[in-house]
VEXDREN-2710 file (C-alpha; in Angstrom, 1 decimal):
% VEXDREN-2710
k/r/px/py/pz
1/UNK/130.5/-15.9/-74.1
2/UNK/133.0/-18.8/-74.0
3/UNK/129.7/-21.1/-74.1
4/UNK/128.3/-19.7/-76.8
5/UNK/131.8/-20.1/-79.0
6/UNK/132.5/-24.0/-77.9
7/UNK/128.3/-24.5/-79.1
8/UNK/129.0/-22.7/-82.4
9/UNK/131.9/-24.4/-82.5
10/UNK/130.6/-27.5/-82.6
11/UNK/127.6/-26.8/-84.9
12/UNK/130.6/-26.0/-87.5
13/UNK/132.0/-29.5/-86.4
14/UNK/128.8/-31.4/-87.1
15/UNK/128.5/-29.0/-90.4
16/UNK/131.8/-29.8/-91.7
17/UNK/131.3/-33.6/-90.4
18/UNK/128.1/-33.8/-92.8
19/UNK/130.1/-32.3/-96.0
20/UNK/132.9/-34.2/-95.9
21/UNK/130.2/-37.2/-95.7
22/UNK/128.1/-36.2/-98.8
23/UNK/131.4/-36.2/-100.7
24/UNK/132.5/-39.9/-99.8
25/UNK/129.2/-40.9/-100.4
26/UNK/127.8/-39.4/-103.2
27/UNK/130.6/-38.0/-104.9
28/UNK/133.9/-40.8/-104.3
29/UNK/132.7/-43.9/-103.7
30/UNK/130.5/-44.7/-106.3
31/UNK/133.0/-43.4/-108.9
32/UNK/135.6/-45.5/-107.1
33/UNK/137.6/-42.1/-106.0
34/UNK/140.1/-42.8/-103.5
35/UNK/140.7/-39.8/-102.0
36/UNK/143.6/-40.8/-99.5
37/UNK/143.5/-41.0/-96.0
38/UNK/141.7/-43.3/-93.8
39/UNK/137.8/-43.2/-95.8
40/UNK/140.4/-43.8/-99.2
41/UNK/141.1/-46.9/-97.7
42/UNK/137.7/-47.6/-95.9
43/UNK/136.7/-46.9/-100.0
44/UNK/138.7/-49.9/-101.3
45/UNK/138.0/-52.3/-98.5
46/UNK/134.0/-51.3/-99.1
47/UNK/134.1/-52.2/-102.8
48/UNK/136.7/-55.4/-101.9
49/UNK/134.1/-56.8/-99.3
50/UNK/130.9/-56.9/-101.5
51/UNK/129.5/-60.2/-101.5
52/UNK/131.6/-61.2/-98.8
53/UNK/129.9/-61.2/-95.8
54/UNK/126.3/-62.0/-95.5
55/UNK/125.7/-59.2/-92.5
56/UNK/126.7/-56.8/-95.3
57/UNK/126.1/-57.6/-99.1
58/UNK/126.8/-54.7/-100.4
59/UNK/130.2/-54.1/-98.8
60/UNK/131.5/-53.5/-94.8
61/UNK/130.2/-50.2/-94.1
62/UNK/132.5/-47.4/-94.8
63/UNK/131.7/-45.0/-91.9
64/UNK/132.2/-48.1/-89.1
65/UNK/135.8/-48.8/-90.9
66/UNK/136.9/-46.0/-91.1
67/UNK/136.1/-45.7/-86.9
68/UNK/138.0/-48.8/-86.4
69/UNK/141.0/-46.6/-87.7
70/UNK/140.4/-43.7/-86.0
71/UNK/139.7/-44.8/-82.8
72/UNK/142.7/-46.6/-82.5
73/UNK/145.1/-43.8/-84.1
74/UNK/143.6/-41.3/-81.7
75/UNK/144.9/-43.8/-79.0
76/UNK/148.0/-43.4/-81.1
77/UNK/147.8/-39.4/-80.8
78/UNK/147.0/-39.1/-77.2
79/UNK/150.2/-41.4/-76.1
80/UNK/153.0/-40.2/-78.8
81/UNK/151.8/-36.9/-79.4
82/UNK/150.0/-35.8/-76.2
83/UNK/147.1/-34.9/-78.7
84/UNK/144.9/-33.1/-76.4
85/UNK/142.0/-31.7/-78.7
86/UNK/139.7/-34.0/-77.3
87/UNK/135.9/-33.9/-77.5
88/UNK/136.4/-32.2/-80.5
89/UNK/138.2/-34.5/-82.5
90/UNK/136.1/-37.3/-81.2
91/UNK/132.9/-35.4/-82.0
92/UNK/134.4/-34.9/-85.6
93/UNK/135.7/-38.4/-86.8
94/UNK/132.1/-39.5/-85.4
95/UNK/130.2/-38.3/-86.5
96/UNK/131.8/-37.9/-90.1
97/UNK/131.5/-41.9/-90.1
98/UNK/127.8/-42.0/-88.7
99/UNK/126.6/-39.5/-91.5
100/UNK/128.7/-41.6/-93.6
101/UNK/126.6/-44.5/-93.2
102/UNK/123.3/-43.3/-92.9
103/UNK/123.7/-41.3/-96.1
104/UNK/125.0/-44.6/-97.6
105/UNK/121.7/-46.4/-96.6
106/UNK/119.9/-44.0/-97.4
107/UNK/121.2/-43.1/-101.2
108/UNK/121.5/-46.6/-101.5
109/UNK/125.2/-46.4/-102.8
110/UNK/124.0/-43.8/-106.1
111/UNK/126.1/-41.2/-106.8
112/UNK/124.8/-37.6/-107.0
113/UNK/125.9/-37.2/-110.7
114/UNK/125.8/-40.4/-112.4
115/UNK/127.4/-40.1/-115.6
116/UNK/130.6/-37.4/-115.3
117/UNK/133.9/-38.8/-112.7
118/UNK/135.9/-35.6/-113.7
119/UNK/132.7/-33.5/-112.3
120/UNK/132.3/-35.3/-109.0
121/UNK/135.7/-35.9/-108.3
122/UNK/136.1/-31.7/-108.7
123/UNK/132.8/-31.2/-106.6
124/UNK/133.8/-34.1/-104.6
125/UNK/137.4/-32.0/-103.5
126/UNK/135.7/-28.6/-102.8
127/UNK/132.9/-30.1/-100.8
128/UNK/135.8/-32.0/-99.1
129/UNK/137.4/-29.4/-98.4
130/UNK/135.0/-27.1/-96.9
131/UNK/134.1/-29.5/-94.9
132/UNK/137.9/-29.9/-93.5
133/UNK/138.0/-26.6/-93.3
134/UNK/135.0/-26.2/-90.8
135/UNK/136.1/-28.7/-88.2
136/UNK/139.8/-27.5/-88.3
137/UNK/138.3/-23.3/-88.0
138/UNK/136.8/-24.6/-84.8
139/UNK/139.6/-26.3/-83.3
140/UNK/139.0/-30.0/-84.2
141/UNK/140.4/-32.6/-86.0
142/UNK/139.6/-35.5/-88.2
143/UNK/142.5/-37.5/-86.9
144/UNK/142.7/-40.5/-89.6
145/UNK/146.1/-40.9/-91.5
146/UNK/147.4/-37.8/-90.4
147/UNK/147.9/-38.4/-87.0
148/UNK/150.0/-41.5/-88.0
149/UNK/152.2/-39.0/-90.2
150/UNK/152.9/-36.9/-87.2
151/UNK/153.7/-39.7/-85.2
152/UNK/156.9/-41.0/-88.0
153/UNK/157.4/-37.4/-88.7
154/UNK/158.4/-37.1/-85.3
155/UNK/159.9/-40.6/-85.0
156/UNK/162.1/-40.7/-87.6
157/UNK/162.9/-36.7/-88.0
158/UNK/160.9/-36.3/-91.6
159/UNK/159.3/-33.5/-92.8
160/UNK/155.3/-33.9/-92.2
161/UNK/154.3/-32.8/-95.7
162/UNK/156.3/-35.5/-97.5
163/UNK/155.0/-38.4/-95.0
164/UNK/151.4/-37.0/-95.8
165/UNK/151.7/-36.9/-99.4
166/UNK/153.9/-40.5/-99.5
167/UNK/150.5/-42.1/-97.2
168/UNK/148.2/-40.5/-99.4
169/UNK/150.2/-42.1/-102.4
170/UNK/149.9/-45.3/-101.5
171/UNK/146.6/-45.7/-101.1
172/UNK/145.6/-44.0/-103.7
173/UNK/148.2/-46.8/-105.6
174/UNK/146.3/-49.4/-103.6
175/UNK/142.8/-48.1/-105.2
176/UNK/144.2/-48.4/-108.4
177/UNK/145.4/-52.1/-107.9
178/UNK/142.1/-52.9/-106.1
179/UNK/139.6/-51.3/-108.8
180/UNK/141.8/-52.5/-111.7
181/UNK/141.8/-48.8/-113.1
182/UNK/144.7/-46.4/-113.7
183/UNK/142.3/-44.0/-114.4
184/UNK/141.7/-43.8/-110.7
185/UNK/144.9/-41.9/-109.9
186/UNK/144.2/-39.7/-112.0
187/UNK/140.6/-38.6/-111.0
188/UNK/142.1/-38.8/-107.0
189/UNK/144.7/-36.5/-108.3
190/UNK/142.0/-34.1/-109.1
191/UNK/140.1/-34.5/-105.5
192/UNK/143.2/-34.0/-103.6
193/UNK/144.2/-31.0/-105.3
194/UNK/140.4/-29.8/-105.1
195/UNK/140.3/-30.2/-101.4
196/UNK/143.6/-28.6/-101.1
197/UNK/143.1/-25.3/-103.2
198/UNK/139.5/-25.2/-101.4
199/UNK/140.9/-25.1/-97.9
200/UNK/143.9/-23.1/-99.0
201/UNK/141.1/-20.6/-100.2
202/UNK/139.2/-20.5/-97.3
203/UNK/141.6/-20.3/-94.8
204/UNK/142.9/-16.8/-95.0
205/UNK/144.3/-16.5/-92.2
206/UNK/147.6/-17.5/-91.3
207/UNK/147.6/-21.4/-90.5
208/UNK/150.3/-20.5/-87.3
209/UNK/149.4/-18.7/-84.0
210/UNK/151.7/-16.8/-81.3
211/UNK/151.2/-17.4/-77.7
212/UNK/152.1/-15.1/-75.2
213/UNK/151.8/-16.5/-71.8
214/UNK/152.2/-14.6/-68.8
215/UNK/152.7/-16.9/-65.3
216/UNK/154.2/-17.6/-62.3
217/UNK/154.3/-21.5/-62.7
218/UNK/157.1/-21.4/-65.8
219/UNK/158.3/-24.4/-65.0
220/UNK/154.7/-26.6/-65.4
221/UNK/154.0/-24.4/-68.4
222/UNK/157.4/-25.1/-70.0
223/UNK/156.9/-29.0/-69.4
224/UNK/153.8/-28.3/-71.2
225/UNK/154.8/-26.6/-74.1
226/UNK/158.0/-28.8/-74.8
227/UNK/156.4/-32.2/-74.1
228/UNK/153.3/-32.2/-74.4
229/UNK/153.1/-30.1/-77.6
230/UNK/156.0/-30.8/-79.0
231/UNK/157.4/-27.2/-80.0
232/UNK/159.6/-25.1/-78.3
233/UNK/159.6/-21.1/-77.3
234/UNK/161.5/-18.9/-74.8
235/UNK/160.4/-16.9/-71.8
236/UNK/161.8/-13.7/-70.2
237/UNK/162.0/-12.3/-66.7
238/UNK/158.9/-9.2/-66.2
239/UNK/157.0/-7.4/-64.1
240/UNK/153.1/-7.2/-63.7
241/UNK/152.8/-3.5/-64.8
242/UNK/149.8/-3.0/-61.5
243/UNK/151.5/-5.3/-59.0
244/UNK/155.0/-4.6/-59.7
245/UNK/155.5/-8.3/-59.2
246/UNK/157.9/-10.8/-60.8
247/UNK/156.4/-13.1/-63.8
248/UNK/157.5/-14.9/-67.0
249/UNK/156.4/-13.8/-70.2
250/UNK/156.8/-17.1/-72.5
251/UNK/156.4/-16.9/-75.9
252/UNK/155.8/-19.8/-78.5
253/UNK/154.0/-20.5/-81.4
254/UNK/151.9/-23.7/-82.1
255/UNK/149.5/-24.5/-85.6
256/UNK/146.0/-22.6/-85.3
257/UNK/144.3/-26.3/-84.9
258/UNK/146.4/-26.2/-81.6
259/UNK/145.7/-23.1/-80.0
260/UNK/142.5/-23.0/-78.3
261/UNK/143.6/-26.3/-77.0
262/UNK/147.2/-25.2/-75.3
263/UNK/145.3/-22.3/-74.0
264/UNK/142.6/-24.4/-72.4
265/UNK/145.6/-25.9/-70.7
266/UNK/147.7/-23.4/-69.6
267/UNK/144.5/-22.5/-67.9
268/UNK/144.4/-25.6/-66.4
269/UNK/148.2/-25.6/-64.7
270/UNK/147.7/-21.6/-64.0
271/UNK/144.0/-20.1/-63.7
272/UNK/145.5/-17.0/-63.1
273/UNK/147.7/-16.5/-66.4
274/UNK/147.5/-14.3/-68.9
275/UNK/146.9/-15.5/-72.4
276/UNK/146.9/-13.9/-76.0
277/UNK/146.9/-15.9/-78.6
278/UNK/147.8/-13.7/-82.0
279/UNK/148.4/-14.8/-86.1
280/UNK/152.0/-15.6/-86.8
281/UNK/152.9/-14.6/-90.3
282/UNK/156.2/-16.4/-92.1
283/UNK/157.5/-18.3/-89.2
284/UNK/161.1/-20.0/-89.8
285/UNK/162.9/-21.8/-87.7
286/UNK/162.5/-26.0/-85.8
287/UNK/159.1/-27.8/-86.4
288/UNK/158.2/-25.0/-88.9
289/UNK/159.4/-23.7/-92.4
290/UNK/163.4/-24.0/-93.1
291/UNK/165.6/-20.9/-92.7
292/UNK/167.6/-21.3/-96.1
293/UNK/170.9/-20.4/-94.6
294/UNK/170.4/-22.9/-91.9
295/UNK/171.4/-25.8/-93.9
296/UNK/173.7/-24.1/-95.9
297/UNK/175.5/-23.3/-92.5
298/UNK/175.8/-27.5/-91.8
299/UNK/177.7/-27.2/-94.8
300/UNK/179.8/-24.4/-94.2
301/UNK/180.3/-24.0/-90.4
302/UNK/182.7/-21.0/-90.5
303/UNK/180.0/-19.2/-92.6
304/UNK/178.3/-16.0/-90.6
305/UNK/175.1/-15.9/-90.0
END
């Protein structure tokens, strides 16, 4: 059964590669769309190095660029983040950059609708985002720019949403300056909030998950959990219900893109451990949403909770 999941799960991966390809291809590129992120940039520096280089007269492919920044910011992930999602993250930013490039030879650079930006920067964003959403809903990730958020997120204590959106700025401000077009934030505009209210759409369930963990090695789990992962939990002392003997129930709770993943771990340190991974609705508290009174309290110390 576990086989079956991980093959379907990477047939979503290779789906959701292929989408988000046809939408930098035929939908952003030729309209100059800079959609942020790592294949924004790999957009710019495409149209920059036409006529350049005699190896590639038409520009430096996008799909290779954009793996010359994702291999080395999944280097980035694996050492400051303790990124573990592995073969699925490198299946995904692969083969997004090889269908990248043979679409591009094989379209020949012409956009899928020719003479309307506003439509194939709005098609562009929803087939975007379906794409994302397919390679996240089985555990992978793309990597690119947001990996390098998390990293000065965690850095230099900012909150992820604002380093995402301040990356994405610039380089969408970097594909205006290149293309000599203030149209071109505006039509990017559009993409990015395509893509978001796409995979907003789609992703019904909650984007957090609950792990209960039931062990007897707390202490290699806990390393786990705090170091590797980055978020925190707490455990308490039980009792297996059949064996009557002592365990530690731990609980924590991770993103859904991290799940599978820290249970395929835990696994790892304890083969014997009990795992349930379950949604987490309207969690509050460090590494997640604010609790309001929380900063209020910095303010006011002698305020009750």
């Amino acid at each position: 059964m576990m086989k079956r999941k991980r093959a379907v799960d990477y047939l979503l991966i290779l789906l959701g590669a292929l989408l988000q390809a046809v939408a930098y291809v035929l939908f952003f590129a030729p309209h100059h769309i800079v959609p942020g992120g790592v294949y924004g940039i790999t957009i710019i520096l495409h149209f920059l190095t036409k006529g350049i280089f005699s190896f590639a007269p038409d520009g430096l492919p996008i799909g290779i660029m954009a793996l010359c920044f994702n291999i080395p910011l999944m280097i980035l992930a694996t050492r400051k983040l303790g990124l573990r999602s592995g073969a699925r993250t490198v299946v995904a930013f692969v083969s997004i950059a090889v269908f990248t490039d043979v679409i591009e030879a094989l379209s020949g650079g012409k956009p899928l609708i020719e003479n309307d930006i506003l439509l194939s920067a709005l098609f562009g964003g929803i087939l975007l985002g379906i794409g994302v959403y397919l390679v996240i809903s089985s555990n992978g990730t793309n990597a690119g720019t947001d990996v390098l958020a998390r990293v000065i997120s965690r850095s230099w204590g900012l909150n992820l949403s604002s380093v995402i959106l301040v990356i994405d700025s610039i380089v969408v401000i970097l594909g205006m300056i290149a293309f000599q077009d203030w149209l071109v934030p505006i039509y990017s505009l559009m993409t990015i909030l395509a893509y978001s209210v796409t995979v907003d759409k789609l992703n019904i369930t909650t984007p957090n998950c609950m792990l209960t963990i039931v062990t007897d090695k707390l202490e290699d789990v806990r390393q786990f959990i705090l170091y590797e992962t980055g978020h925190g939990g707490s455990y308490v002392d039980a009792k297996g219900l059949y064996t009557d003997n002592d365990k530690k129930l731990i609980i924590a709770v991770v993103s859904k893109r991290e799940a599978l993943a820290c249970e395929m771990r835990i696994r790892k340190i304890d083969p014997a451990a009990f795992v349930v991974i379950t949604d987490a609705h309207d969690v509050n508290g460090n590494g997640f949403f604010s609790v309001p009174h929380w900063d209020y309290r910095k303010e006011n110390e002698s305020a009750p909770l």
